[in-house]
C-alpha positions as CSV (number, residue, x, y, z in Angstrom):
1,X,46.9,112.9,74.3
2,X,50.6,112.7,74.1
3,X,52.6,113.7,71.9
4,X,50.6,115.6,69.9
5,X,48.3,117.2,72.7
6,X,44.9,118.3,72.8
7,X,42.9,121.6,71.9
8,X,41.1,121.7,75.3
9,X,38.5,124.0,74.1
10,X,36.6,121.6,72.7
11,X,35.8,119.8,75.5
12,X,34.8,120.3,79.1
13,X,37.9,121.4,80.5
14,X,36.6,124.0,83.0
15,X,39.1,126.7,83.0
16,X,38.0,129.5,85.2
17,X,36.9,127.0,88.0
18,X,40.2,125.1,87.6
19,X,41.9,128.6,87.9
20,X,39.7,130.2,90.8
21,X,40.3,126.6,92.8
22,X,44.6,126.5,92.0
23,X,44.9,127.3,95.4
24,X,43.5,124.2,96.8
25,X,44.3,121.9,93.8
26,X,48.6,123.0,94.1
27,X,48.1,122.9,98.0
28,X,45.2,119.8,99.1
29,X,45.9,117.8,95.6
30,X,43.3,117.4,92.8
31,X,40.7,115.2,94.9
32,X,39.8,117.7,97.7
33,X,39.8,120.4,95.3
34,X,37.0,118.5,92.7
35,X,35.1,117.6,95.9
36,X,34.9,121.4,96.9
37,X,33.5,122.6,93.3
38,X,31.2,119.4,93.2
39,X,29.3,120.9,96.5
40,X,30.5,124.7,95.5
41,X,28.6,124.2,92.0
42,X,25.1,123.3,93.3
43,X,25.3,125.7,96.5
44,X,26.0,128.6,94.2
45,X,23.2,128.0,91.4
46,X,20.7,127.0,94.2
47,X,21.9,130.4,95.5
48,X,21.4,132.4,92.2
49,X,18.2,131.3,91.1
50,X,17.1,132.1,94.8
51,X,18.3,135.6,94.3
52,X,16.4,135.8,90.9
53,X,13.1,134.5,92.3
54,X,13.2,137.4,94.9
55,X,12.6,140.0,92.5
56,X,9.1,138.0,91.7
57,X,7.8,136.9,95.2
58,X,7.9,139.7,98.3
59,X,8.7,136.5,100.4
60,X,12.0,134.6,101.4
61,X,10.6,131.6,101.9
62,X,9.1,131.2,98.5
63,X,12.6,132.2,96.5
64,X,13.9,129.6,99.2
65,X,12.0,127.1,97.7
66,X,12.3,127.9,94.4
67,X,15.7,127.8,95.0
68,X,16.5,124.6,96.9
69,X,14.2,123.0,93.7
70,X,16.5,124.0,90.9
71,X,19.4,123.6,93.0
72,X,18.8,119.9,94.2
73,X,16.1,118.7,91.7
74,X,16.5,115.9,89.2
75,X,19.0,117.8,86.5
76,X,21.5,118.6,89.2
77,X,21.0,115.2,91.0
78,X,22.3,113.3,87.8
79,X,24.8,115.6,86.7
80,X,26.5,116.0,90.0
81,X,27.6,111.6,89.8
82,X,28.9,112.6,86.3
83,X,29.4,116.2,84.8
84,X,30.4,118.8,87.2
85,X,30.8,121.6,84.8
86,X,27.0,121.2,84.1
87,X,26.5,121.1,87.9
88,X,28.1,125.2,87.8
89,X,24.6,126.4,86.4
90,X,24.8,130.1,88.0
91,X,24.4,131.4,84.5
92,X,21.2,130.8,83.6
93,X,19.8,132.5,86.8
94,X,22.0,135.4,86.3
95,X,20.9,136.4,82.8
96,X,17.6,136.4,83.4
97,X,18.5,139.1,86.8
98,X,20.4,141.0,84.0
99,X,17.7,140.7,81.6
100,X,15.2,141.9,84.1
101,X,17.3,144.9,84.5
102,X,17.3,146.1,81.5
103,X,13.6,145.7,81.4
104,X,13.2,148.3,84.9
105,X,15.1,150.9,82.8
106,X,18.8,150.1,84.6
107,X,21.5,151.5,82.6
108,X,21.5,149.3,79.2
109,X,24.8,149.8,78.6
110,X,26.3,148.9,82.0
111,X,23.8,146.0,81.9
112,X,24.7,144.6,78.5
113,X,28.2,145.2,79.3
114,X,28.1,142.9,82.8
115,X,26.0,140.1,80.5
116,X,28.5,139.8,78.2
117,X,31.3,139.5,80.3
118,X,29.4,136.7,82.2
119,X,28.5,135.2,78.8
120,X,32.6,136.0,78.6
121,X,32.8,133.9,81.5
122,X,30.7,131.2,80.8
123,X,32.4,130.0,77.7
124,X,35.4,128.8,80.0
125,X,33.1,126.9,82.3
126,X,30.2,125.4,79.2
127,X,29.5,126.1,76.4
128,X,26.4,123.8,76.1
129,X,25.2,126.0,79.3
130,X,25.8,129.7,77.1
131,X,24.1,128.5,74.0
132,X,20.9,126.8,75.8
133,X,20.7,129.6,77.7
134,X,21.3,132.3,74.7
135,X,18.4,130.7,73.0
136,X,15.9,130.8,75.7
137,X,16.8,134.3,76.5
138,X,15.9,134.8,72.6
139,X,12.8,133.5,72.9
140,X,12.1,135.2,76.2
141,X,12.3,138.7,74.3
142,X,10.4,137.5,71.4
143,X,7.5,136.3,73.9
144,X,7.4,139.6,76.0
145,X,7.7,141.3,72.2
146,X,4.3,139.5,71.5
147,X,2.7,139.7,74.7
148,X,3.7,143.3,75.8
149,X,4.2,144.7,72.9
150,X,6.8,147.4,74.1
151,X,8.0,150.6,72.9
152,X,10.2,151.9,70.8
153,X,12.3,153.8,73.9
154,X,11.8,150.1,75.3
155,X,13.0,148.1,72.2
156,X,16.4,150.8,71.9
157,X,17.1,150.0,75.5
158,X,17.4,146.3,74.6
159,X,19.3,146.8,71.3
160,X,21.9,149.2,73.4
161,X,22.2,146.4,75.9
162,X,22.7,143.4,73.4
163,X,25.0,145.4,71.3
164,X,27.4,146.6,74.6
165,X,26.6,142.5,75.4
166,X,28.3,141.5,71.9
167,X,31.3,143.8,71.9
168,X,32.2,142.7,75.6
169,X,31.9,139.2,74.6
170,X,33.5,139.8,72.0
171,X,36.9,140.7,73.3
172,X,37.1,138.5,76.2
173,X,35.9,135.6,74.4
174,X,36.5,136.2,71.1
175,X,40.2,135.1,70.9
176,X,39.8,131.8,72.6
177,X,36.6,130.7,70.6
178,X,39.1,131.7,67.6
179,X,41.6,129.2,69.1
180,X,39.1,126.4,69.9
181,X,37.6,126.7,66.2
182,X,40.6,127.3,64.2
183,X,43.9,126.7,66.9
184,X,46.0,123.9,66.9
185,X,44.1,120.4,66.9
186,X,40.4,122.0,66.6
187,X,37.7,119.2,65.9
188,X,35.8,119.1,63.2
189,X,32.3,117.3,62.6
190,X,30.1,116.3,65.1
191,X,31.7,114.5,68.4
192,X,28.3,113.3,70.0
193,X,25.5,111.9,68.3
194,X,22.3,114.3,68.6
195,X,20.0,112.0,69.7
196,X,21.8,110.2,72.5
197,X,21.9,112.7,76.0
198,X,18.6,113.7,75.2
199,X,15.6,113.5,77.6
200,X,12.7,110.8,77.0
201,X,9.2,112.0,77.4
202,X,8.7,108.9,80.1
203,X,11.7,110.5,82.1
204,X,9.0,113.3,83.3
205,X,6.8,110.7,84.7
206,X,8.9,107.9,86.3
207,X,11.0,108.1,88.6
208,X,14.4,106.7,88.3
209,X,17.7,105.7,90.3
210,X,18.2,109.4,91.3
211,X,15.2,109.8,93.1
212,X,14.7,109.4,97.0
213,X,11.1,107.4,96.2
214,X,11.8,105.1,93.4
215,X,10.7,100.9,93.0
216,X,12.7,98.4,91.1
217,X,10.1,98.6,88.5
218,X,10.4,102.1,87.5
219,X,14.3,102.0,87.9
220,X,14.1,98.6,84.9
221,X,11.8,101.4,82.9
222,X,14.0,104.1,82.9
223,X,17.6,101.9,82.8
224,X,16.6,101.8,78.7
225,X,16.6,105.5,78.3
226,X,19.2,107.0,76.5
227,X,22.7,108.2,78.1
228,X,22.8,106.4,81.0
229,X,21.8,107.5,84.9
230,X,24.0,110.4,85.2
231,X,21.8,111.9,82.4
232,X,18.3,111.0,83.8
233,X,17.5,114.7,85.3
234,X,13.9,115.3,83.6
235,X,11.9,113.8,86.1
236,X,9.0,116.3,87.8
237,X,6.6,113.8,88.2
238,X,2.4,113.2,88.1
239,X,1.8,114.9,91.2
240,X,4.5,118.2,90.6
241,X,3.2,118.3,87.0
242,X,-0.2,118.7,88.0
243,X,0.2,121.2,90.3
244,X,2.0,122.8,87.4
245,X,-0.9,122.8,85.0
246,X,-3.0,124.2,87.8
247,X,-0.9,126.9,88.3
248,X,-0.5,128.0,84.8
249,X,-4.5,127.7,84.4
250,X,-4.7,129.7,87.6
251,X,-2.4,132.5,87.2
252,X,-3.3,132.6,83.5
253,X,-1.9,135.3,81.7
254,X,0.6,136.6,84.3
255,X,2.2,133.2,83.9
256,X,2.2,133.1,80.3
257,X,5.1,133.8,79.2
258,X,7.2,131.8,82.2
259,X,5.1,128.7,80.8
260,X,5.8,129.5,77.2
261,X,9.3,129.0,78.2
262,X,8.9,126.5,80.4
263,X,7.0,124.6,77.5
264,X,10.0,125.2,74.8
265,X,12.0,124.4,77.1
266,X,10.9,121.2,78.1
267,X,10.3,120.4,74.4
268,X,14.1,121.2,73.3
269,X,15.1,118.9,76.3
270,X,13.5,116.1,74.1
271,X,16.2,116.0,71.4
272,X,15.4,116.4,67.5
273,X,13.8,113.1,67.4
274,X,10.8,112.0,70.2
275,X,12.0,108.9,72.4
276,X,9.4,106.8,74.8
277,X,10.5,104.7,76.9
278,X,14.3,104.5,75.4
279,X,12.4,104.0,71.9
280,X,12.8,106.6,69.4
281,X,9.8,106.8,67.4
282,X,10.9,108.7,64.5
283,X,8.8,111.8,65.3
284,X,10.8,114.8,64.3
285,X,10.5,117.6,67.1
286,X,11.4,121.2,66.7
287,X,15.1,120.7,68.3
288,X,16.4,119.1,64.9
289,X,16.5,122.7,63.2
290,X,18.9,124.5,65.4
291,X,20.8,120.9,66.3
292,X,22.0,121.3,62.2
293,X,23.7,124.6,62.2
294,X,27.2,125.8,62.6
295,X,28.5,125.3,66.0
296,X,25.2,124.1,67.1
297,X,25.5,121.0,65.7
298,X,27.4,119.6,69.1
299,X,25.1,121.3,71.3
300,X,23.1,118.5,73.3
301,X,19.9,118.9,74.7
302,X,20.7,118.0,78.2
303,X,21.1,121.7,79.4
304,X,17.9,122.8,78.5
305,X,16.9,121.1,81.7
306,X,18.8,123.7,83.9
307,X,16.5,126.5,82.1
308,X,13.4,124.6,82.3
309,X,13.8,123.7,86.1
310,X,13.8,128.1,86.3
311,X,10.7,128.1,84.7
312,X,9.4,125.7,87.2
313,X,11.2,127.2,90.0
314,X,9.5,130.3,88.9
315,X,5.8,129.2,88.3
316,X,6.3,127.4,91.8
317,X,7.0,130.5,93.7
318,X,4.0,132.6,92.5
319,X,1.6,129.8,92.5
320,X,2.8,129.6,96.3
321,X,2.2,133.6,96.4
322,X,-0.9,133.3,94.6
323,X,-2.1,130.5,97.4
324,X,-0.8,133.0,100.3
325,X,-3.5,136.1,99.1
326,X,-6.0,133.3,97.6
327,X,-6.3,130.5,99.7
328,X,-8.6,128.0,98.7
329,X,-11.3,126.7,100.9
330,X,-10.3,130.2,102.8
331,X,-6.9,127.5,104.4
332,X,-3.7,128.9,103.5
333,X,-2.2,126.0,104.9
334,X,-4.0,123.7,102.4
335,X,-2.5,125.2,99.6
336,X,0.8,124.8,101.3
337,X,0.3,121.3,102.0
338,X,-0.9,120.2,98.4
339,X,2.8,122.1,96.9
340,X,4.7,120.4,99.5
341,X,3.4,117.4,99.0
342,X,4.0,117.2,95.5
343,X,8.0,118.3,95.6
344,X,8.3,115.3,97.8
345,X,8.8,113.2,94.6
346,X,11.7,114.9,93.7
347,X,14.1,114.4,96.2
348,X,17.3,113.1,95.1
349,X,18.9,110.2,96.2
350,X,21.5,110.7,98.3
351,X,24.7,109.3,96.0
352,X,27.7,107.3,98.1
353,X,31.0,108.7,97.0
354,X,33.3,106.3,95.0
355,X,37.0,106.3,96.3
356,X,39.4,105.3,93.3
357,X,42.2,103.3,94.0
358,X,45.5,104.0,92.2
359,X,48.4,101.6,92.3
360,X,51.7,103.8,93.4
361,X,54.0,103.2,90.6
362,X,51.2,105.8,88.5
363,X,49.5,107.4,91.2
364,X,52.8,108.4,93.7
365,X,55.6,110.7,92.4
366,X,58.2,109.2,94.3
367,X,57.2,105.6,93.8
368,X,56.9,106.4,90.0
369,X,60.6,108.2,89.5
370,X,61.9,105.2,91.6
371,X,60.6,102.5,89.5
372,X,60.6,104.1,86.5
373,X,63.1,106.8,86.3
374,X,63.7,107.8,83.0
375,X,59.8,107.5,81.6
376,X,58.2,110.7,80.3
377,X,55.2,109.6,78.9
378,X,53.1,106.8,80.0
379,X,50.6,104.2,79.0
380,X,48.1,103.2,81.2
381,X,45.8,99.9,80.9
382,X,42.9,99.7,80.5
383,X,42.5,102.9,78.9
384,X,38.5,102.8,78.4
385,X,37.9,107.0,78.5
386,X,41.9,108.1,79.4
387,X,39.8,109.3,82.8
388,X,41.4,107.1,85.1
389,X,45.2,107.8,83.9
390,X,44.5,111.5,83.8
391,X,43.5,110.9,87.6
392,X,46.6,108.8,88.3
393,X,48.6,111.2,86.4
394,X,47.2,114.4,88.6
395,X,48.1,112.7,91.7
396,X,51.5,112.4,90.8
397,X,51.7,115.7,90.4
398,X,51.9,115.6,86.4
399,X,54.8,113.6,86.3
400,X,54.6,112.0,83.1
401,X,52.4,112.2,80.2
402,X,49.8,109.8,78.7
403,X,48.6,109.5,75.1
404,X,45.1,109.1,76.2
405,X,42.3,111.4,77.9
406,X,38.8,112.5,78.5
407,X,39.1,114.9,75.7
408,X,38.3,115.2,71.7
409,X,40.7,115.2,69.2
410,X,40.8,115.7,65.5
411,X,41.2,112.6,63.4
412,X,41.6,111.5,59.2
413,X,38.2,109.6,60.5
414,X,36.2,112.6,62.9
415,X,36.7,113.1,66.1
416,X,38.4,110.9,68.3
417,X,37.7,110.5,72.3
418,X,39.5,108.8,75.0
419,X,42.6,107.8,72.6
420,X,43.2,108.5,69.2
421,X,41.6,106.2,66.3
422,X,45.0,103.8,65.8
423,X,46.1,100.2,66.5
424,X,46.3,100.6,69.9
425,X,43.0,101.9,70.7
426,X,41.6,99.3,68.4
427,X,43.9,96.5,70.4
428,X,43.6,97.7,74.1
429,X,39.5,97.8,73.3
430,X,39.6,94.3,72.4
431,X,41.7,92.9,75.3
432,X,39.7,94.9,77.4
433,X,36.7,93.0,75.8
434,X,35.0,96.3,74.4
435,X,34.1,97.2,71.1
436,X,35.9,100.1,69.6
437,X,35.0,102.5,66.9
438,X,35.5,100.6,63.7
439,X,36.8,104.6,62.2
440,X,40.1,104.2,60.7
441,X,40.5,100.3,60.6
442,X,42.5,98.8,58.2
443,X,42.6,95.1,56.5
444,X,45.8,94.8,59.1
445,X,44.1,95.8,62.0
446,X,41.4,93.9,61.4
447,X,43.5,90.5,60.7
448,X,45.2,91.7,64.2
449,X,42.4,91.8,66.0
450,X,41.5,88.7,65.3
451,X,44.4,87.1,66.4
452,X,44.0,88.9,69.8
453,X,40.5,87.6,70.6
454,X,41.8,84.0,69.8
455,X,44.0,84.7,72.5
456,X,47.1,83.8,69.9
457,X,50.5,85.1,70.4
458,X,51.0,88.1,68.5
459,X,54.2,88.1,66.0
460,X,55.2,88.8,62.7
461,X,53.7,91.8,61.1
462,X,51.4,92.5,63.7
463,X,54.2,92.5,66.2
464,X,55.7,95.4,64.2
465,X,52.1,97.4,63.8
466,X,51.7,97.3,67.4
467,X,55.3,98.2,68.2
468,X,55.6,100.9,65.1
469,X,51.9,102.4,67.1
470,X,54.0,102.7,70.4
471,X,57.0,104.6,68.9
472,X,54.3,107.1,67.3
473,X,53.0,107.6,71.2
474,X,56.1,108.7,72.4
């Protein structure tokens, strides 16, 4: 976002990955070092929702399946072809380890001190992931408040640990959410619409392109749903959701409170307004509350998924318990057979990797200070998101700049993405035959557009608009 720059902080720039992987990226190049936290990023939350389901099952191979399901299920299937910062979903898991700690009577202060340090170290990885998880962990304690009904030794314990949580979040993440609200080119308004990466109730039903078992038919069902394919992960299906209902009818109250979330959850993945088949119907659901309040207002409801699939993962693994000391028909092996059978479903599709050609006088250091020797900032065409010139530009090492990018940036007309709001956004979206926003337009741009879809040479005044929105690039 030359020359101005960009306040990375309020988008998904992924900072303590990026850091943690410098190694690679300064020594392998940027490529390698993505593909290592793509396959890093599942491996790990499949690993730390395995670790969390051990402390409700006494067997491995339960938490193994609990954790292979959230791990590789249908939220990380679709993220992984398009987000991986959403893919790194080790926090979720881990708060509710640290929140079961508190609860056996582990030292509240140490505890709350570790949670908010990870909550610390969440906000440079998601932000989405913190605040979906922050509210279900709210509602967690308010469901154990009404089911339990604890003590007041009990209730301290948690107050102690969500105080030592704030003030440790507090100063490791309190100067950067400073910067990212108030620092140098901070965003205000919304910058996605709150009903678009939202989950449609026929996404839990059919299956779509990310599944292993899928027909054309239900893929030309689900290709209307909001978002697009990377954003399809809410998928469970008939036979998995039946065998959810049966277990939370026949584990009854131990369950509750693993289906209450699992419910809410589920229900915030929706979005503040109800969408069948890619149709919104108007219906208002309980997500349009929070989705209007400060610094909420941006939070989509995609992540919700990540919390819901450790619900499932959970009622999963002591329905399989339950089955082991119950059997029914006296055949463990039946009970086994019926949950195996319906996880086969969900098996993700296995998605090719997509090799992106660059052309060397962008994508090659040498190449580029050969042929253009003098150049410090760069434009690169078609711009559509500013993703594939901050890719060329990586591989060259950062030699140059560019005044677009995946990232959000304040405008006199909201938030801009890809490229600020301008003539040039408005005239490289039109030669690339794709409508831009129409924020910002002017009679001028307009009249220059025109002339541009016509095919007509551009001269006169809208010569010197175009050439005046170069200058104010470099």
């Amino acid at each position: 976002m030359a020359p101005q720059g960009a306040n990375l902080l309020n988008s998904t720039a992924i900072f303590l990955p990026s850091f943690l992987l410098w190694p690679i990226t300064a020594t392998l190049g940027p490529t390698l070092s993505y593909d290592v936290l793509a396959t890093l990023g599942i491996c790990l939350s499949a690993w730390a929702a395995y670790f969390a389901l051990r402390r409700i099952t006494r067997h491995q191979s339960s938490a193994w399946v609990g954790g292979a399901l959230y791990g590789f299920g249908g939220y990380m299937a679709g993220q992984a072809t398009a987000h991986v910062n959403l893919t790194i979903a080790i926090f979720p898991p881990l708060a509710a380890m640290l929140i079961d700690d508190v609860r056996r009577a582990r030292n509240p202060v140490r505890t709350g001190a570790l949670l908010g340090l990870c909550a610390a170290a969440q906000v440079f990885v998601n932000e989405e992931i913190l605040a979906t998880t922050a509210i279900m962990v709210l509602l967690a304690l308010l469901f154990a408040y009404w089911i339990v009904r604890p003590t007041r030794s009990t209730m301290a314990r948690y107050i102690r640990a969500m105080v030592a949580a704030a003030i440790v979040f507090a100063i490791f993440a309190g100067p950067a959410l400073l910067y990212q609200l108030f620092g140098p080119q901070h965003v205000h308004g919304a910058v996605v619409s709150s009903g678009r990466y939202v989950n449609d109730l026929a996404g839990f039903f059919i299956p779509n392109s990310l599944q292993w078992l899928n027909i054309a038919g239900s893929r030309h069902l689900t290709s209307g749903f909001s978002g697009y394919d990377g954003e399809w992960g809410s998928y469970l299906g008939i036979p998995l959701i039946a065998l959810l209902v049966w277990a939370g009818w026949r584990l009854r109250r131990r369950a509750l409170p693993i289906n209450l979330l699992l419910i809410c959850a589920a229900v915030f993945s929706l979005g503040p307004h109800l969408r069948v088949l890619g149709h919104d119907t108007g219906i208002f659901l309980p997500w349009i509350l929070p989705n209007h309040l400060p610094l909420l207002e941006d939070v989509v409801a995609r992540p919700f998924q990540s919390v819901r699939l450790v619900a499932v993962a959970a009622l999963l693994v002591l329905l399989i318990d339950d089955l082991r000391t119950r059997p029914p028909l006296g055949r463990p092996v039946l009970g086994l057979a019926v949950c195996g059978i319906a996880l086969v479903p969900i098996l993700p599709a296995l998605t090719p990797s997509e090799v992106v050609k660059v052309p060397a006088v962008v994508g090659n250091a040498t190449a580029f200070h050969r042929v253009l020797p003098r150049a410090k900032i760069v434009l690169i065409t078609p711009t559509g998101d500013g993703q594939f010139a901050m890719y060329a530009q990586a591989k060259t090492g950062f030699a140059y700049s560019i005044p677009a990018g995946g990232v959000f940036v304040p405008s006199s007309d909201g938030p801009s993405y890809g490229m600020r709001h301008g003539p040039l956004l408005y005239a490289l979206a039109t030669l690339g035959g794709h409508a831009s926003t129409q924020a910002g337009r002017t009679p001028m741009d307009s009249l220059c557009l025109e002339q541009l879809s016509r095919g007509a040479r551009v001269g006169g005044a809208c010569r010197s608009l175009y050439l005046r929105a170069l200058r104010a690039s470099t």
